[in-house]
N, CA, C and O of each residue as an XYZ file, in Angstrom:
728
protein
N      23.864    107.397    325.022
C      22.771    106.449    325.042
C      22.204    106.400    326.452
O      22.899    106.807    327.383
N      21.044    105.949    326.652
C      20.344    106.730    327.773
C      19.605    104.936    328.381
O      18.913    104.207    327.670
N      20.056    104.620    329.908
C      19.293    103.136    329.509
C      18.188    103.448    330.886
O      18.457    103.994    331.956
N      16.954    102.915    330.430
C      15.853    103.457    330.968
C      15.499    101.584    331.750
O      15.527    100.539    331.099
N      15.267    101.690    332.921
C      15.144    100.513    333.973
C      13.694    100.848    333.779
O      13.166    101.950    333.635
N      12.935     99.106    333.822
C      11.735     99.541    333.907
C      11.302     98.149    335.112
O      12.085     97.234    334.855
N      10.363     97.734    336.267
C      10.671     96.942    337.098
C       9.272     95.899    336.555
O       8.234     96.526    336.345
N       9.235     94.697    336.380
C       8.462     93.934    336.375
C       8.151     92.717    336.785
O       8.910     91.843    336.365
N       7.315     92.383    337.442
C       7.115     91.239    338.491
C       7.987     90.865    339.138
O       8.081     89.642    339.237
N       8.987     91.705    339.851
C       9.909     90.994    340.682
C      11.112     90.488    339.940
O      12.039     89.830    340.414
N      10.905     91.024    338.315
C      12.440     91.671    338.069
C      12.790     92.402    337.163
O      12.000     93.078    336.504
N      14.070     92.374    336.990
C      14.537     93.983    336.522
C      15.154     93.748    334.889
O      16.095     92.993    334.648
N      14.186     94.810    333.511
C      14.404     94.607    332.735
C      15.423     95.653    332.478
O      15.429     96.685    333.149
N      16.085     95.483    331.755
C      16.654     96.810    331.055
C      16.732     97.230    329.729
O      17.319     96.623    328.834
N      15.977     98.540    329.594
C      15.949     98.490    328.069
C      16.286     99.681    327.333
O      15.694    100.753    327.457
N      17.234     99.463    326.580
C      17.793    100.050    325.585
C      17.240    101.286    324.699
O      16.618    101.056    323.662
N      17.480    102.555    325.125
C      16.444    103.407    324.427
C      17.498    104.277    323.900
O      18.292    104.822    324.667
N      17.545    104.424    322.713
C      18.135    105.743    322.542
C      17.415    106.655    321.759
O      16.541    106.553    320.897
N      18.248    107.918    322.497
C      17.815    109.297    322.324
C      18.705    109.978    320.868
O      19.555    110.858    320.999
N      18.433    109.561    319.923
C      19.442    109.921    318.423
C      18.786    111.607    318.077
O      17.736    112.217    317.875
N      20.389    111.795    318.199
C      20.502    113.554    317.659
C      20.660    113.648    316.095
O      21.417    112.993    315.378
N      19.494    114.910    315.643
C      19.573    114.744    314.150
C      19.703    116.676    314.362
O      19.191    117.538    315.076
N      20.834    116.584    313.113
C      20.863    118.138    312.954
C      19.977    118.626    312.551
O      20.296    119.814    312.605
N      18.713    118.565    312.027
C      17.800    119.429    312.126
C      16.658    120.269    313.325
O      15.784    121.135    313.383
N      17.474    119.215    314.216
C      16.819    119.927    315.772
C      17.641    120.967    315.790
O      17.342    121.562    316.826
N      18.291    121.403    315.390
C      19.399    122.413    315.415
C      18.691    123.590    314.792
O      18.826    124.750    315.182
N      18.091    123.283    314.009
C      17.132    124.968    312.874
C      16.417    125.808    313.735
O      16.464    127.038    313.711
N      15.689    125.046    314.573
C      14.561    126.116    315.206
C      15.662    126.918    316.259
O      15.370    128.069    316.582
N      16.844    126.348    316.758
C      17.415    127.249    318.244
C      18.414    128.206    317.657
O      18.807    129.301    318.060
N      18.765    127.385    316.431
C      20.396    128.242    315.460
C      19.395    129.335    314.566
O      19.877    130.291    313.959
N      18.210    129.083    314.588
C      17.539    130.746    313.812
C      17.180    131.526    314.877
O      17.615    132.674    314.792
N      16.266    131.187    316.248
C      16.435    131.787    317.337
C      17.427    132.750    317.682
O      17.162    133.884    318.082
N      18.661    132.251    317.510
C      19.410    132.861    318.012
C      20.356    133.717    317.004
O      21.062    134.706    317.202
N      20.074    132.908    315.793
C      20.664    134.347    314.634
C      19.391    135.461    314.301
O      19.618    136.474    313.640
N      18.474    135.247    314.665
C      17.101    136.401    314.752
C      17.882    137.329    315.931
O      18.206    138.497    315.716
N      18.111    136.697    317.086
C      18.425    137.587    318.310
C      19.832    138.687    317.740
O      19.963    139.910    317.725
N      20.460    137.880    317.442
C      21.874    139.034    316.856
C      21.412    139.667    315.736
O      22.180    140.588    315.458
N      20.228    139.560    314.739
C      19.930    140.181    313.725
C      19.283    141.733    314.407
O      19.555    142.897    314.118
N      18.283    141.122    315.466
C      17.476    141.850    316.136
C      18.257    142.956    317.324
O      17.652    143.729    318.066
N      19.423    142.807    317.261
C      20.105    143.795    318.055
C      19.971    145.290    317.266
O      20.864    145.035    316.459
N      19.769    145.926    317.086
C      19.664    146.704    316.123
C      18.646    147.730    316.385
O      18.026    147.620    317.442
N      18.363    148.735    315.579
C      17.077    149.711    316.029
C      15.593    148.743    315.904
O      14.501    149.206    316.232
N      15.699    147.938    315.600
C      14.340    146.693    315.418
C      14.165    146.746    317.444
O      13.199    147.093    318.124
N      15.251    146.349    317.776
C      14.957    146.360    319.311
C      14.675    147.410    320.308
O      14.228    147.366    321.454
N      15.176    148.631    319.324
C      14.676    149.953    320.106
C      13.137    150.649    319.878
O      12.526    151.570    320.419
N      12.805    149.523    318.577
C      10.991    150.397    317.844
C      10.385    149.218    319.178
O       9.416    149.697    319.768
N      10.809    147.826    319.692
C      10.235    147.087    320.268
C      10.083    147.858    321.706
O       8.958    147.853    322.204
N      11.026    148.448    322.327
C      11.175    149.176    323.384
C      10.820    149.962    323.727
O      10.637    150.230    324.914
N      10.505    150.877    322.421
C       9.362    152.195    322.027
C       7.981    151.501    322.765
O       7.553    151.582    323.916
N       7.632    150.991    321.901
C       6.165    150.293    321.876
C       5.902    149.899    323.338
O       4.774    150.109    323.783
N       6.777    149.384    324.074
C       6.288    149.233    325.140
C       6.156    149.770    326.215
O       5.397    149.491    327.143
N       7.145    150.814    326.072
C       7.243    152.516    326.766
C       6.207    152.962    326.681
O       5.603    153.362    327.676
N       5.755    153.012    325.563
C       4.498    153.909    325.136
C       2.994    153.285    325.746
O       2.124    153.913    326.349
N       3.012    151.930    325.395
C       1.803    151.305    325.921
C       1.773    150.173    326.950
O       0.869    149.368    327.172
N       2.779    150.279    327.432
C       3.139    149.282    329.031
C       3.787    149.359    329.878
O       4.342    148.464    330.515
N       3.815    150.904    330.055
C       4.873    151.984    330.998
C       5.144    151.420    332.329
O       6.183    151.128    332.922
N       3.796    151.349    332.641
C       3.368    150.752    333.730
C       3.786    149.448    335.042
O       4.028    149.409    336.249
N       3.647    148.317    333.629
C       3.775    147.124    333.613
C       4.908    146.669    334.962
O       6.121    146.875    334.939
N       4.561    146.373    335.470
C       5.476    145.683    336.450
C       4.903    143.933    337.100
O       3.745    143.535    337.221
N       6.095    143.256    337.389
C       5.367    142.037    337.692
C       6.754    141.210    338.104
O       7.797    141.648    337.618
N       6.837    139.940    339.043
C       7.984    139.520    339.452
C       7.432    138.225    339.060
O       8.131    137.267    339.389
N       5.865    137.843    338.161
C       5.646    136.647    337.597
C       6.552    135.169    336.721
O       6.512    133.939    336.758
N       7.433    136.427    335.874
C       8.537    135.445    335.539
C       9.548    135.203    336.245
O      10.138    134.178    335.904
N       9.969    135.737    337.079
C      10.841    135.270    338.251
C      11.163    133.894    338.863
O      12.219    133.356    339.198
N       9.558    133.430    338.892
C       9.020    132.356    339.356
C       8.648    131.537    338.292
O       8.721    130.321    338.473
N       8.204    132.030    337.050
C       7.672    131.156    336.160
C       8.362    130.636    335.528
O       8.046    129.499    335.177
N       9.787    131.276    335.021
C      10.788    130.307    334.780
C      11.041    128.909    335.271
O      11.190    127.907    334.573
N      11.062    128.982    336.326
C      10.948    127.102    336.817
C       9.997    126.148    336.647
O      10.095    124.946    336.894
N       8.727    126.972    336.049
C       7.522    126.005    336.065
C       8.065    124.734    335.118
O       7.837    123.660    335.674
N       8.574    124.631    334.122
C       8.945    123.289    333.142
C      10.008    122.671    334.008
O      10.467    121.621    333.556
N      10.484    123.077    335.116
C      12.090    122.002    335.619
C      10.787    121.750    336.876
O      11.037    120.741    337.536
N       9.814    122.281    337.202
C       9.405    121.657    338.190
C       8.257    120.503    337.917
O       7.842    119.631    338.679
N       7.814    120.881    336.255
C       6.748    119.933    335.653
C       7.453    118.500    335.641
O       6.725    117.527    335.837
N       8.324    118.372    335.503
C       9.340    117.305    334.603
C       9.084    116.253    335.534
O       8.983    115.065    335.227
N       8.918    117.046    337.437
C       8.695    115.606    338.179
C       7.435    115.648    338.155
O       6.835    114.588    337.984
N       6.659    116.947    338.328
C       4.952    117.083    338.780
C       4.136    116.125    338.513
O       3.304    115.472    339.144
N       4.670    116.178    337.088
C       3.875    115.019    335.882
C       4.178    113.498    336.274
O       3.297    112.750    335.852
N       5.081    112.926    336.891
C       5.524    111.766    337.063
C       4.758    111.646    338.162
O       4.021    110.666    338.063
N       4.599    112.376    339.398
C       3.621    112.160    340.637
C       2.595    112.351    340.091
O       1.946    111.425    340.578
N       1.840    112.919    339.351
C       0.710    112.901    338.822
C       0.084    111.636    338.177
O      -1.124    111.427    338.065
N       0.999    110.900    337.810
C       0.912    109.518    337.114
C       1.452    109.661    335.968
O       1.365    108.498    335.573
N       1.993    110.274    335.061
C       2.425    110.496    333.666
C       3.859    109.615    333.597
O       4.798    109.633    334.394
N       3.700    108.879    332.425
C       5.107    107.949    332.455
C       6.054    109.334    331.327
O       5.791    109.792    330.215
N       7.200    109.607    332.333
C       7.907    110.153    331.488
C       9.068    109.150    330.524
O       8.979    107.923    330.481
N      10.051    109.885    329.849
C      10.747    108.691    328.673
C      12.142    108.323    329.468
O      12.499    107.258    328.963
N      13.188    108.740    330.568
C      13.757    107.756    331.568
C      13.421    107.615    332.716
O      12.309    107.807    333.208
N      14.447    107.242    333.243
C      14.091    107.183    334.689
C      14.475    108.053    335.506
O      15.043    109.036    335.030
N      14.331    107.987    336.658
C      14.477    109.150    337.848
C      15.974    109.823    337.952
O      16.354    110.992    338.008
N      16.777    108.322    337.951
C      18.230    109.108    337.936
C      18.720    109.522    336.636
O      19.459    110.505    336.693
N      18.493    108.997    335.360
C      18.558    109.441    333.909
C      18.040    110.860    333.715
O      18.544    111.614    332.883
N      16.910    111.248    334.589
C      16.388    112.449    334.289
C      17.287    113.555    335.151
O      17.380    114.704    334.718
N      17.821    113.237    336.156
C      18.298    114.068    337.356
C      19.768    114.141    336.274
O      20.430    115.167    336.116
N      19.918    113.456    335.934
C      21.389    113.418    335.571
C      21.217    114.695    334.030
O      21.849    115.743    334.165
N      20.576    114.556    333.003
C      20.536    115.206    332.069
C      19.778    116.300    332.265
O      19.624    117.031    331.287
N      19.139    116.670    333.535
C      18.693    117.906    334.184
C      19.925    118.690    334.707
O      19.936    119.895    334.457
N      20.659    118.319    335.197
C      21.792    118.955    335.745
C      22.655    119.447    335.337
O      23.130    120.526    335.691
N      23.236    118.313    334.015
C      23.953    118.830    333.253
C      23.243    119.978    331.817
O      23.987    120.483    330.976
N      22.279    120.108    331.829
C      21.415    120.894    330.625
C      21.729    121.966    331.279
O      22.335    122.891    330.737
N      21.269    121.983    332.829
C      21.305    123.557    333.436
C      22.496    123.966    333.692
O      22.547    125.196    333.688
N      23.621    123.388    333.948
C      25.245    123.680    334.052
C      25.422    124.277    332.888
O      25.988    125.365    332.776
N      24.895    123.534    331.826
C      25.390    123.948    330.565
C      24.943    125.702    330.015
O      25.595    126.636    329.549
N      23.307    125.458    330.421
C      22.691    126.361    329.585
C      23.035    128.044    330.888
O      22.685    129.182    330.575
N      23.642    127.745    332.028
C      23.587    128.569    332.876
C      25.008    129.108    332.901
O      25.164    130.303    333.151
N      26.199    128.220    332.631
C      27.575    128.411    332.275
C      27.600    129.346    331.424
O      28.127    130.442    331.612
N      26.928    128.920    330.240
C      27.056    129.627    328.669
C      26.235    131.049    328.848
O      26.716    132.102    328.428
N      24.863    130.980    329.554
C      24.544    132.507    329.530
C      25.661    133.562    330.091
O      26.081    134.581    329.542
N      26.018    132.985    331.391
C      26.972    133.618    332.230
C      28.164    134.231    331.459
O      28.536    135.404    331.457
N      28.793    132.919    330.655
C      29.964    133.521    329.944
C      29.531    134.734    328.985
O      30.307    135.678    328.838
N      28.760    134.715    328.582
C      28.179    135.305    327.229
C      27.778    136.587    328.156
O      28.616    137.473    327.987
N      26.913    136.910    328.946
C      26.499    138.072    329.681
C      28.025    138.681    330.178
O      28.488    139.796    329.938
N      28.373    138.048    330.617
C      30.044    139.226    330.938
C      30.730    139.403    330.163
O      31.685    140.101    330.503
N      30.714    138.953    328.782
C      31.498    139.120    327.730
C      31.064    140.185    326.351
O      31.604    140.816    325.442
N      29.396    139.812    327.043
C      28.805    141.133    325.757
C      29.053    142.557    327.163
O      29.759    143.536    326.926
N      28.334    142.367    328.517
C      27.932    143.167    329.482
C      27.201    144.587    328.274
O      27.551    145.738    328.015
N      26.062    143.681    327.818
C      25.186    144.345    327.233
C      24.358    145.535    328.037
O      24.870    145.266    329.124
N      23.575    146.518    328.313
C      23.118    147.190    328.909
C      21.516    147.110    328.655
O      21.044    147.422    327.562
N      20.921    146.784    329.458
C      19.728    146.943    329.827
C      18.457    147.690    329.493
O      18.504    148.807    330.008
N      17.192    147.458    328.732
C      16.113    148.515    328.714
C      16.385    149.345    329.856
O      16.873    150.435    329.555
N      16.227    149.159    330.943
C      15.919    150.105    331.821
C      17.451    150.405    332.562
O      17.495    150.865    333.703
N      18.715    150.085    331.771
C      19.541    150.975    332.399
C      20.618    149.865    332.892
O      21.748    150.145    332.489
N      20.574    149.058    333.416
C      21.485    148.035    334.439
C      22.424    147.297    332.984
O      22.527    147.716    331.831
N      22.896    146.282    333.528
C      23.136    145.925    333.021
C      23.477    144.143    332.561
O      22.690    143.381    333.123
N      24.220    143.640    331.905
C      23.955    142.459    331.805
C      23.144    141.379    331.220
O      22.860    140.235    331.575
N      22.753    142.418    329.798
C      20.988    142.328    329.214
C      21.400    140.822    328.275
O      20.665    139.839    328.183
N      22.835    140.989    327.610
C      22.333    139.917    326.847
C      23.375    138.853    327.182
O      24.381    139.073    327.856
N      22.931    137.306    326.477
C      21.102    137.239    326.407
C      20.125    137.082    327.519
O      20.583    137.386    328.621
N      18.793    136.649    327.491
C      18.055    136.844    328.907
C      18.410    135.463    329.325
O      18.537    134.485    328.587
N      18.572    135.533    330.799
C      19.267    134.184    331.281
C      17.742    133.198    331.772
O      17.631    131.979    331.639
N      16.681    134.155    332.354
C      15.596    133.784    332.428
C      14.975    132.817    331.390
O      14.495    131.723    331.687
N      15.026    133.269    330.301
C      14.161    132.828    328.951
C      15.112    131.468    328.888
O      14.454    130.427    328.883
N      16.697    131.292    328.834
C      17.523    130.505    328.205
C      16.776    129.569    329.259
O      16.035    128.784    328.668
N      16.752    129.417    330.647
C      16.601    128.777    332.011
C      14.946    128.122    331.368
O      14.872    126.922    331.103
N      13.908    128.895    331.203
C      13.265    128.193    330.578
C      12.748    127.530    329.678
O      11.766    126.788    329.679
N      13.684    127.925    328.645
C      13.526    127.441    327.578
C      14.399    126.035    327.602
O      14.103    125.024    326.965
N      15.606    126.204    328.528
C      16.110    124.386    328.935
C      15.011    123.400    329.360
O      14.847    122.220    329.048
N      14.372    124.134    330.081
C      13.564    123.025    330.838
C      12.507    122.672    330.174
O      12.081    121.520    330.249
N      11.814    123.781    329.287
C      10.529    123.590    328.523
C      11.272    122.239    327.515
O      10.655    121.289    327.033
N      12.580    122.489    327.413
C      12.773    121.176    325.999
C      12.799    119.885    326.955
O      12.130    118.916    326.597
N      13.551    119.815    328.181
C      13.610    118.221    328.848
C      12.098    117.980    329.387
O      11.759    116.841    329.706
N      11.210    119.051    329.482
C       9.849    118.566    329.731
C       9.080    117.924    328.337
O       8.270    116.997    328.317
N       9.433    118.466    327.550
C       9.147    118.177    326.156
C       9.551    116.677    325.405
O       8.881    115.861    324.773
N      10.622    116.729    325.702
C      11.610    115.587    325.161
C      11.315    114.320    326.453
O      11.653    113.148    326.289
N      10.657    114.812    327.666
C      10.475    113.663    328.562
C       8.831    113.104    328.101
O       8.533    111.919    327.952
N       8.191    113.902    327.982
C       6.468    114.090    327.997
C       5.894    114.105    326.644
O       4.686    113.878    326.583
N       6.342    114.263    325.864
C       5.886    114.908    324.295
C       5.398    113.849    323.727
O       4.259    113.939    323.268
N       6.175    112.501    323.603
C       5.919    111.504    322.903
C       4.746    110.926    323.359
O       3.964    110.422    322.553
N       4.477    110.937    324.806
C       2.779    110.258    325.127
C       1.888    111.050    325.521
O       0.835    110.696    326.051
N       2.307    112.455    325.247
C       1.735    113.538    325.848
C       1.241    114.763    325.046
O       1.082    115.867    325.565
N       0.950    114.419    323.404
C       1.450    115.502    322.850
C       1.327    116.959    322.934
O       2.008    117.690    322.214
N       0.193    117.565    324.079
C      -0.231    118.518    324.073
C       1.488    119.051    325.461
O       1.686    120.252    325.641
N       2.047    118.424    325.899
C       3.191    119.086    327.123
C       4.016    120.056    326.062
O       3.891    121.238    326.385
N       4.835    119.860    324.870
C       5.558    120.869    324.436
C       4.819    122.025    323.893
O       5.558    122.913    323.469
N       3.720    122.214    323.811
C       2.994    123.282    323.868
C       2.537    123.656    325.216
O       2.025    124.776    325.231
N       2.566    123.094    326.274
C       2.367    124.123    327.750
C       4.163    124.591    327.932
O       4.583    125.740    328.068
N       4.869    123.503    327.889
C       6.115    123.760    328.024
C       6.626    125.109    327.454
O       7.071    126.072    328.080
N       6.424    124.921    325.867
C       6.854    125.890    325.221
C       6.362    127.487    325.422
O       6.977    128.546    325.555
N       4.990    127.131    325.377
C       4.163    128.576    325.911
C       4.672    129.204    327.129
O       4.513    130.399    327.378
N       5.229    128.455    327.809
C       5.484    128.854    329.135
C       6.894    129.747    329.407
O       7.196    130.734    330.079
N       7.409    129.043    328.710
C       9.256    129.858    328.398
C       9.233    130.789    327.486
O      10.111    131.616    327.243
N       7.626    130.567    326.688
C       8.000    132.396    325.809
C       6.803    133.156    326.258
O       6.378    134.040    325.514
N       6.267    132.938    327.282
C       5.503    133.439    328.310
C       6.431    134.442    329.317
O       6.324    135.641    329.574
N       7.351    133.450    329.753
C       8.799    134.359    330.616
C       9.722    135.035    329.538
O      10.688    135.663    329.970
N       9.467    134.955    327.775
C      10.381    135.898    327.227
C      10.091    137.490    327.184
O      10.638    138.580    327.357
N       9.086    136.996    326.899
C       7.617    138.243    326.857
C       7.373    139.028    328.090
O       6.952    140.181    327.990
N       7.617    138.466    329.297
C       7.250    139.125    330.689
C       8.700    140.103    330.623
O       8.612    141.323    330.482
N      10.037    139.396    330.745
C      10.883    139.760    330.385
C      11.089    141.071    329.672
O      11.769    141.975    330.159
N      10.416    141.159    328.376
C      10.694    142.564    327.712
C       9.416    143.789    327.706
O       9.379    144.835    327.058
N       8.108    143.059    328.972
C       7.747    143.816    329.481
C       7.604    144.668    330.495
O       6.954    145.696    330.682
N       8.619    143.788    331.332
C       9.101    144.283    332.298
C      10.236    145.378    332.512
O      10.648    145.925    333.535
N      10.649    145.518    330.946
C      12.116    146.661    330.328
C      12.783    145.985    330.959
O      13.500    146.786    331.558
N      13.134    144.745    331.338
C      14.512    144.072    331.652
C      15.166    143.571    330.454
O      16.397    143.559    330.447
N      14.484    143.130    329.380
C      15.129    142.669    328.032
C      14.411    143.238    326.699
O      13.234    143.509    326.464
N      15.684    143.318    325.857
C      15.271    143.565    324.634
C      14.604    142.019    323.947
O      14.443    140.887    324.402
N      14.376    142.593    322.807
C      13.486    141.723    322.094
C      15.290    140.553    321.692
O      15.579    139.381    321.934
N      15.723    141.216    321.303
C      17.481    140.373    321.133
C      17.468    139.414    322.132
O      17.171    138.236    321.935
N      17.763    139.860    323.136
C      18.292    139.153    324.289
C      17.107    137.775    324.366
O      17.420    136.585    324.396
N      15.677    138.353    324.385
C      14.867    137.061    324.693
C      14.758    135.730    323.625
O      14.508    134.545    323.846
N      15.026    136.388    322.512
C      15.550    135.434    321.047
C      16.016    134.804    320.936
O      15.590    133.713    320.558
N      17.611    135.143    321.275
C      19.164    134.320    321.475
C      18.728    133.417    322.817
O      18.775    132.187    322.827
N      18.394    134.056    323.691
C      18.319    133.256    325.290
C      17.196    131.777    324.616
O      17.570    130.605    324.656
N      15.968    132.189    324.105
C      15.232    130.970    323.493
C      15.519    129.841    322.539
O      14.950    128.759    322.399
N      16.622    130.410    321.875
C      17.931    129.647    321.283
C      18.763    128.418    321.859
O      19.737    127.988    321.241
């Protein structure tokens, strides 16, 4: 339960908000990520084709950086004037632990598949990039969404913006960016 301080005339209310988990938030990340293990397969090598063939080229260190754009919106928007849904330390606190979590679990999972790479290296699955933004696109979402409705669509666009750079860049298969968006 999440308690959100809000300050008024010289004093301090506190009010009771909760954040209730329903298993159906669970469908869109638990198919994500059974698409990604489905998609391991020659499905990910016709994807790899295709982009060999028509984005040989392609180079860019855009998602590098763009991954953070949703963990850096989360305050942007609050200096901007946007009331997000807790408060400063409520948000710092379930920011920290989302990214421990979601950065632990890629980690374990990348040394345990030590999947190999479009272009050779290794460490492909899943993409740790995509997972990194796709954490943040949801606490920007889940902070902003309710008075904001157009944020989980920049949010979201934005983390499969970095899935996409990702497997054009031959750093990830189409798998890896799936499961990681999961």
């Amino acid at each position: 339960k999440l308690i959100c301080a809000k300050c008024t005339t010289g004093s301090l209310n506190i009010v009771n908000k909760s954040f209730k988990f329903k298993e159906k938030q669970l469908i869109l990340p638990a198919s994500l990520m059974v698409l990604g293990v489905l998609a391991n397969d020659e499905f990910k090598h016709h994807i790899k084709n295709f982009r060999n063939e028509n984005f040989s080229n392609f180079r860019t260190k855009t998602d590098d950086f763009l991954q953070f754009a949703p963990h850096v919106l989360v305050y942007a928007f609050e200096s901007a004037g946007m009331k997000p849904q807790t408060d400063f330390n409520n948000r710092a606190a379930i920011f920290i632990k989302g990214e421990l979590l979601t950065l632990g679990i890629t980690y374990v999972l990348k040394n345990s598949f030590n999947a190999i790479r479009p272009d050779g290296a290794s460490l492909s699955f899943p993409s740790g990039h995509t997972a990194f933004a796709f954490s943040g696109a949801t606490l920007l979402a889940i902070e902003y969404g309710e008075n904001h409705p157009w944020v989980p669509y920049v949010a979201y666009g934005t983390a499969s913006t970095v899935g996409f750079m990702r497997m054009a860049n031959n750093r990830h298969y189409i798998s890896d960016v799936l499961f990681g968006a999961g």
